[in-house]
C-alpha positions as CSV (number, residue, x, y, z in Angstrom):
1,X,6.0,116.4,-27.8
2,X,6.2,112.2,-29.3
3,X,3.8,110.9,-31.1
4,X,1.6,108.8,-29.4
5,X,2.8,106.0,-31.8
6,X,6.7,107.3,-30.4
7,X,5.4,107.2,-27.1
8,X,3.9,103.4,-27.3
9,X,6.9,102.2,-28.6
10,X,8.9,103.3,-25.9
11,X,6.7,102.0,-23.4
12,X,7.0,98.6,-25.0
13,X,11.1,98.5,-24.5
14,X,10.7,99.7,-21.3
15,X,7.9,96.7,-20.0
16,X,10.2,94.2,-22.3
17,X,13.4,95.5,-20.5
18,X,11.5,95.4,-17.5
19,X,10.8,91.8,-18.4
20,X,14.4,91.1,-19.2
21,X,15.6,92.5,-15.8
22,X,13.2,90.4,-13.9
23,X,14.4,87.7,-15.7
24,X,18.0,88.0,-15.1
25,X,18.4,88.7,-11.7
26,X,17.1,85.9,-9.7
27,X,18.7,83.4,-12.9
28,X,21.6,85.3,-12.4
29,X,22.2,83.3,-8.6
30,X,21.3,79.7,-9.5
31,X,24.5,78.6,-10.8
32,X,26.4,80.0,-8.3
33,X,24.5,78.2,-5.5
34,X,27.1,76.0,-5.0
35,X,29.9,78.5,-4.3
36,X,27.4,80.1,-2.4
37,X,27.2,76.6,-0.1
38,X,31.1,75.9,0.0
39,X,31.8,79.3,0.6
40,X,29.7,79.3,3.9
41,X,30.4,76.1,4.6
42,X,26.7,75.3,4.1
43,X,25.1,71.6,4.3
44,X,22.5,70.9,1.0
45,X,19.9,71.2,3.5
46,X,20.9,74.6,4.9
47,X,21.7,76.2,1.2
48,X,17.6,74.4,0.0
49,X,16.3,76.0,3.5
50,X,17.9,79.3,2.9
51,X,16.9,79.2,-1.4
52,X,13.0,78.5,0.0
53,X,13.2,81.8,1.6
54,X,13.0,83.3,-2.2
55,X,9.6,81.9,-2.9
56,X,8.6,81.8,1.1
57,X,8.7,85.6,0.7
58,X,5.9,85.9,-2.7
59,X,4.0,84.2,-0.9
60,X,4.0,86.1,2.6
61,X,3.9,89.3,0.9
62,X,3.1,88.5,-2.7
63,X,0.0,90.4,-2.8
64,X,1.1,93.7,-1.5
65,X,1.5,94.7,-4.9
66,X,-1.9,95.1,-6.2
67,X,-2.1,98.5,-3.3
68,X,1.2,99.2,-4.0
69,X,0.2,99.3,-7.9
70,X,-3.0,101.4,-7.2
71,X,-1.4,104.1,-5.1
72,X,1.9,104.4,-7.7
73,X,0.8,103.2,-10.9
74,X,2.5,100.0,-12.4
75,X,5.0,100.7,-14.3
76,X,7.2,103.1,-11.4
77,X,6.3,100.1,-9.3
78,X,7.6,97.7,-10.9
79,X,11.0,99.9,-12.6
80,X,11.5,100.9,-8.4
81,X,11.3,97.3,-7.0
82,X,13.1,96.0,-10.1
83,X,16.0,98.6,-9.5
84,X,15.8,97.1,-5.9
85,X,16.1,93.8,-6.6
86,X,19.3,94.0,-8.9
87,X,21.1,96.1,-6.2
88,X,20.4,93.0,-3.9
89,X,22.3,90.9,-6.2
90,X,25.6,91.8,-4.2
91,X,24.5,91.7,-1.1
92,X,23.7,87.8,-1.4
93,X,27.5,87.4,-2.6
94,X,28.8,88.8,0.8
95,X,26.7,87.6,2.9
96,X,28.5,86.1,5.8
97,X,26.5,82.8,7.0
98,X,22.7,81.0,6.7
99,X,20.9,83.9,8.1
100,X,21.9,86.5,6.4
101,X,21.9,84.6,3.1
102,X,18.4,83.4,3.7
103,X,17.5,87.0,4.6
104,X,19.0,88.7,1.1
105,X,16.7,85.7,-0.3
106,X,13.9,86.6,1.2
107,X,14.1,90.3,0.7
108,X,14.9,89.5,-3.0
109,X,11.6,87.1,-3.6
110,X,9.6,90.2,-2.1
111,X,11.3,92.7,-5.0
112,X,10.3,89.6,-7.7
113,X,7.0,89.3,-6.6
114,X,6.3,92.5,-6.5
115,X,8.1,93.0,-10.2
116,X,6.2,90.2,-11.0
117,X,2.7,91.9,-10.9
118,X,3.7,95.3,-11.7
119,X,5.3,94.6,-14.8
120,X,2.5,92.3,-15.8
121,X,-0.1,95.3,-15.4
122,X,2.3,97.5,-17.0
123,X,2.1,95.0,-19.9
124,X,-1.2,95.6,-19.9
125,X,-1.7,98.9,-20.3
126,X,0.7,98.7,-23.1
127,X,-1.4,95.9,-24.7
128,X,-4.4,98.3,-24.6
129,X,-2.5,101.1,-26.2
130,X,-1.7,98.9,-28.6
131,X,-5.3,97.1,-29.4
132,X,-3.7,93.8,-30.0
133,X,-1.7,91.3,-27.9
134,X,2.1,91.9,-26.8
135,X,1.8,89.8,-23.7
136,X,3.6,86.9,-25.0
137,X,6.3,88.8,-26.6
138,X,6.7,89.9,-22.8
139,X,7.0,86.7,-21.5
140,X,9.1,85.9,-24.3
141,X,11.6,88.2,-23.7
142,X,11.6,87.1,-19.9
143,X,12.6,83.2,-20.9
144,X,15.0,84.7,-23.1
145,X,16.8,86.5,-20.5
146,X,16.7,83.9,-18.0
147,X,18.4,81.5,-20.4
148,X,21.3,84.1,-21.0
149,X,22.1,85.0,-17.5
150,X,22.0,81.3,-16.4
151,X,24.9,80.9,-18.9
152,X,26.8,84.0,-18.2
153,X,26.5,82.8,-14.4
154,X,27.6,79.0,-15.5
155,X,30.3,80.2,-17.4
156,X,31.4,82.7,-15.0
157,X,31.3,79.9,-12.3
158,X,33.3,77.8,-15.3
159,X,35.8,80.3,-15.8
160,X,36.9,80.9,-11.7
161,X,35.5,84.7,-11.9
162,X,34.4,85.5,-8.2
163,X,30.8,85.9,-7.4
164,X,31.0,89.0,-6.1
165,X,32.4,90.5,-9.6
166,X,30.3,88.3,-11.1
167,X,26.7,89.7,-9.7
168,X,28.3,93.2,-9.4
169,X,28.9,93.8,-12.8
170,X,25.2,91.6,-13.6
171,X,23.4,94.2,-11.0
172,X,25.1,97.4,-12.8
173,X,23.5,96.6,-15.5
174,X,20.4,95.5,-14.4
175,X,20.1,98.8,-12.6
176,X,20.7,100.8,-15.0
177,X,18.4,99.2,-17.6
178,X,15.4,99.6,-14.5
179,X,16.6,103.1,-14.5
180,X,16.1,103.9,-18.1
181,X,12.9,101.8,-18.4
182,X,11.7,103.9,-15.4
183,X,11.4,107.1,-17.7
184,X,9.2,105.6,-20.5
185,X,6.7,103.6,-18.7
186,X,3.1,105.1,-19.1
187,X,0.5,105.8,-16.2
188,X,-2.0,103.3,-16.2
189,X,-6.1,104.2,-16.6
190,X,-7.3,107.6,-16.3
191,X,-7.9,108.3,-12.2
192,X,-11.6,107.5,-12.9
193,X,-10.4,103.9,-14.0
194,X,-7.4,103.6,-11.9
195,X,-9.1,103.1,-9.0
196,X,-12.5,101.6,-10.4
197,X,-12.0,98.3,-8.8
198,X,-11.8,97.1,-5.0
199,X,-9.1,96.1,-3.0
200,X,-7.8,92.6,-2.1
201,X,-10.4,92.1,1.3
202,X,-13.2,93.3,-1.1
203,X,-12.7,90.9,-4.1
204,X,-12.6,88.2,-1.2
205,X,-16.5,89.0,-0.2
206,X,-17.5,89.0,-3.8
207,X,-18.1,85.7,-5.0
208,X,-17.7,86.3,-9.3
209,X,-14.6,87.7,-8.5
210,X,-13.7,84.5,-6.5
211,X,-14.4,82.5,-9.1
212,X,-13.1,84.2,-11.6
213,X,-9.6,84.4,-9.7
214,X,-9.6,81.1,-8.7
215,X,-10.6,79.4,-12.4
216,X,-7.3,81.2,-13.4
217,X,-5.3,80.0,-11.1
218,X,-6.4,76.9,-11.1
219,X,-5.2,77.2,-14.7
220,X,-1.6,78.5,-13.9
221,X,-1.4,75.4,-11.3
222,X,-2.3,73.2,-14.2
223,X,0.4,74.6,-16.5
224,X,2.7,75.0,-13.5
225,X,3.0,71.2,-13.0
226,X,3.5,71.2,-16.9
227,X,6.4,73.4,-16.8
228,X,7.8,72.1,-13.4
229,X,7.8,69.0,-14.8
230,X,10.7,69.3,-17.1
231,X,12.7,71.1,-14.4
232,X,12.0,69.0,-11.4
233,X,11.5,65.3,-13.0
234,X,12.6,65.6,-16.6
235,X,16.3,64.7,-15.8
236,X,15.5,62.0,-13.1
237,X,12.9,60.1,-15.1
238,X,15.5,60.0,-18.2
239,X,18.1,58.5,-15.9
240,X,16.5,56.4,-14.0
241,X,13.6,55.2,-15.3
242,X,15.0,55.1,-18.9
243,X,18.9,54.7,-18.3
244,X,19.5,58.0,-20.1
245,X,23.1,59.3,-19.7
246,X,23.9,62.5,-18.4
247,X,23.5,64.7,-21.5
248,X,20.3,63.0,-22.8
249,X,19.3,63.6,-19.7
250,X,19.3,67.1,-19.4
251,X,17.8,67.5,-22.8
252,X,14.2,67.4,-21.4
253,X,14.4,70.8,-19.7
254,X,16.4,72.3,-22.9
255,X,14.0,70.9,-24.6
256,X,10.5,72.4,-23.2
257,X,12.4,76.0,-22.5
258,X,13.5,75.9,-26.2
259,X,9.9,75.3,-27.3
260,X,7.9,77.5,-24.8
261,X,10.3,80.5,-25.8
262,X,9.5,80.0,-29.2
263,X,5.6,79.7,-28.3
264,X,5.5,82.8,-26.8
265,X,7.6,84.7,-29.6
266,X,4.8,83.6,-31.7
267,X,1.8,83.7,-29.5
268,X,1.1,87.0,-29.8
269,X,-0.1,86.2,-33.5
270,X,-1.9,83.1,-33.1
271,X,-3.9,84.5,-30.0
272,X,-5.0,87.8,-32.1
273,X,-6.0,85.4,-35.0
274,X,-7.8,82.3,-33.1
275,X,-8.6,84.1,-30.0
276,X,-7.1,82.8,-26.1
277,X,-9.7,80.4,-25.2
278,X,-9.4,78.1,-28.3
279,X,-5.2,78.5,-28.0
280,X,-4.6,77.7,-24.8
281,X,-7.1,74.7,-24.5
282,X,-5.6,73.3,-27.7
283,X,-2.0,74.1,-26.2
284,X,-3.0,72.3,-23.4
285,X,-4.4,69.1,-25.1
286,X,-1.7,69.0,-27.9
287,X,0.6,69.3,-24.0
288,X,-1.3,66.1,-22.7
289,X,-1.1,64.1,-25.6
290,X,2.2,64.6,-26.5
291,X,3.5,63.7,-22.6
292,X,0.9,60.9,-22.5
293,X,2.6,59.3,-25.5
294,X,5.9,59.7,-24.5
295,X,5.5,58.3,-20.8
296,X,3.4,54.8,-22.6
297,X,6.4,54.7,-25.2
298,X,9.1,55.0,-22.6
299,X,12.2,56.7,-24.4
300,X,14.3,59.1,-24.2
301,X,13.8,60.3,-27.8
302,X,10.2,60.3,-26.6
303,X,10.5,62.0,-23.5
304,X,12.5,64.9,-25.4
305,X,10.2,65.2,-28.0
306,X,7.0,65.1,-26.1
307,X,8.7,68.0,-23.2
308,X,8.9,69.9,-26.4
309,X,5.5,69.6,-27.7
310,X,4.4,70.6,-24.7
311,X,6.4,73.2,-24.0
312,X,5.2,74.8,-27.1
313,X,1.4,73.7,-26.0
314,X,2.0,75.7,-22.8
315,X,3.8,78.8,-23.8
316,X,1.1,81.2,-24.1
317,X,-0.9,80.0,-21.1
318,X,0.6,82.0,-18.0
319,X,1.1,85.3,-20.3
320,X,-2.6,84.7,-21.1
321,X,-3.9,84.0,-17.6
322,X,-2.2,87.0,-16.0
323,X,-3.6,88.8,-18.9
324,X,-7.3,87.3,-18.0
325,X,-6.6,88.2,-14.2
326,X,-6.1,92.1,-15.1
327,X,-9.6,92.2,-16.4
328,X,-11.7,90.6,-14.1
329,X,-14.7,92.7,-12.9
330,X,-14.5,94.9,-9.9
331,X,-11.3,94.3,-9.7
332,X,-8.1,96.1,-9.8
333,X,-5.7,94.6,-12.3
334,X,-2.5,94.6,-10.1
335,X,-5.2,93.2,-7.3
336,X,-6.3,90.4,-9.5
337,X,-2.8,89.6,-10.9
338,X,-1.1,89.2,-7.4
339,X,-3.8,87.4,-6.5
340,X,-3.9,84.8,-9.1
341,X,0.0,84.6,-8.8
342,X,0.1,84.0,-4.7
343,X,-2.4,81.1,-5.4
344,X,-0.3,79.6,-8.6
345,X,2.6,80.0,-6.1
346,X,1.0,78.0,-3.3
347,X,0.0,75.1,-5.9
348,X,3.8,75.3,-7.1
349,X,4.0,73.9,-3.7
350,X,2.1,71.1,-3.7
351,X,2.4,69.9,-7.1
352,X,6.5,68.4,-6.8
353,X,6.2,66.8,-3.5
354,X,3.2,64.5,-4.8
355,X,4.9,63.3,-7.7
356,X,7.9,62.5,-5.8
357,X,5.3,60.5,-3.2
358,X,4.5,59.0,-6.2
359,X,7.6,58.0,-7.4
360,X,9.4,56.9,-4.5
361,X,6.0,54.4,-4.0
362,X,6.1,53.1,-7.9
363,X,8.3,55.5,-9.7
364,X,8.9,58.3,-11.5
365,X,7.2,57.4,-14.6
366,X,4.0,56.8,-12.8
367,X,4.0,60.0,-10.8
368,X,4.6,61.7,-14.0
369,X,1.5,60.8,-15.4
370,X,-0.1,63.3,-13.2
371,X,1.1,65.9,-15.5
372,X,-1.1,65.2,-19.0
373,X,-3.9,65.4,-16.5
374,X,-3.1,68.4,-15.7
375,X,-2.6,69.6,-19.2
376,X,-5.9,68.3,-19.6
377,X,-7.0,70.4,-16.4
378,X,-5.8,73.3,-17.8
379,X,-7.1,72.4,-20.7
380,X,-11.1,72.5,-19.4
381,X,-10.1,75.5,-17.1
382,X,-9.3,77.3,-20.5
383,X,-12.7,79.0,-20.9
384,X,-11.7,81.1,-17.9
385,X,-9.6,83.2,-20.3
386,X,-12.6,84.1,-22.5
387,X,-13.0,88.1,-22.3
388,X,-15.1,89.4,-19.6
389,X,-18.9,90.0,-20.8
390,X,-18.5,87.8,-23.9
């Protein structure tokens, strides 16, 4: 029989693969989205209606996997649906017009949601084995791997290799990983603890557990706009606000994904040494100021540096809020995490369109002061990580 020290260590590469896979797969698509438009013939409206069909789906069925965790256990959930997923990488390479490509979408944002929580739990129940934070490691490894299959896909696009070999060969791997990790995840809590906790319907009627949930995601929302905000306006503010060139640019995004991967390497350590509350509302100030000053100074050196300040400033909060959502009272940890997730999904929503309102009345500068506020919201929302009964 392994050691219990063998055993724990296993479990870890299998929720970090696990990570990794999750990952890759969905990262794997997004620079082939424009072969996927030409070769349907698609306009840029159809291929953005049939891409919202990813997230449409997590949040439609997103919290289906808190039951589906209780009744299977984490980890086979989320190795199963993970296994899934990569197989439908394929399919959305053949697909043969909108519907069906919005359909494989759709079908894969159910597998990543689902993934999404599972793994989480599973990390966990690792953590606890462990006695000491790994969550960040986890999330770590994710940003790693979405990085590296966003540039095997560009340079796969670069180099004329066709999609369909492309995501084939991608999925064979990512199914085999989910296969292996599959045999060395651990059960979550004893029976007895497994199910010590209410459902989804139940934590609505209890009004601690609604608050707790809701504190965290307002938390994730905060940090959301944060990290949204190098993606969606980092690049458009540069160019034309600031008359950045192309390259500069692009640096913004580079720049806060650098910094937020090397957070979370990190953040395991700083959180076990200064504790979650005082690292994430720190994060999130050091986030604010640093975007604050760069917006007032207006340039792109600026802009760069400040996106990776707060990139760093942000990296441990999601790891640390799904981590705060699996131990919320009464309630089962996939339950809480899918929960907190489906509501962090639905202020993903919001939070672009209104800076863009913004923008297109003033401009993008001005809509992008939204964002330290938020860092400062997530910042006072930061307290909702403190352990339960402390």
């Amino acid at each position: 029989m392994p050691s219990d020290v063998v055993v724990d260590r296993r479990a870890r590469g299998a929720v970090m693969a696990l990570f990794a896979v999750n990952g890759a797969t969905y990262n794997s698509l997004v620079p082939r989205f424009p072969a996927l438009r030409d070769g349907l013939g698609l306009s840029n409206a159809e291929l953005g209606a049939a891409i919202a069909a990813f997230p449409g789906a997590a949040l439609l069925v997103g919290v289906l996997a808190g039951p589906l965790i209780a009744r299977f256990g984490s980890g086979r959930v989320a190795a199963s649906v993970s296994l899934v997923g990569a197989l439908l990488l394929p399919l959305v390479a053949v697909a043969p017009g909108w519907w069906a490509l919005a359909a494989a979408l759709f079908v894969l944002g159910v597998t990543d949601a689902w993934t999404d929580a599972a793994m989480n739990a599973q990390g966990l129940v690792v953590q606890e084995r462990y006695g000491r934070s790994i969550i960040n490691g986890l999330h770590a490894t994710w940003s790693v791997a979405a990085v590296g299959a966003g540039l095997l896909g560009a340079g796969a696009a670069g180099l004329g290799v066709p999609i369909g070999w492309h995501l084939t060969a991608v999925a064979a791997v990512l199914v085999v990983t989910s296969a292996v990790a599959w045999m060395f995840t651990v059960p979550d809590s004893g029976p007895s603890e497994a199910h010590d906790g209410v459902g989804v319907r139940s934590v609505l009627r209890s009004r601690p557990a609604v608050l707790g949930l809701l504190a965290i995601a307002g938390l994730m929302v905060c940090s959301g706009a944060v990290e949204d905000s190098s993606a969606s306006w980092g690049a458009v503010y540069l160019r034309d606000d600031l008359g950045a060139g192309a390259f500069v640019a692009g640096l913004p995004f580079v720049a806060f994904q650098v910094f937020m991967t090397a957070g979370r390497i990190g953040g395991d350590r700083v959180v076990d040494r200064f504790g979650a509350v005082r690292v994430a509302r720190l994060g999130a100030l050091a986030a604010s100021v640093a975007l604050g000053v760069a917006l007032l100074v207006a340039h792109p050196v600026a802009a760069v540096v400040g996106w990776a300040v707060a990139g760093l400033g942000v990296a441990t909060l999601f790891p640390l809020a799904f981590a705060a959502a699996g131990t919320v009272p009464g309630v089962r940890p996939g339950d809480g995490i899918a929960v907190v997730g489906f509501l962090a999904r639905l202020g993903f929503l919001v939070t672009p369109p209104v800076i863009g309102a913004i923008a297109d009345a003033s401009s993008v500068g001005t809509g992008l002061l939204l964002v330290p506020v938020a860092a400062v919201g997530a910042a006072v929302l930061a307290r909702s990580l403190r352990p339960r009964g402390t």
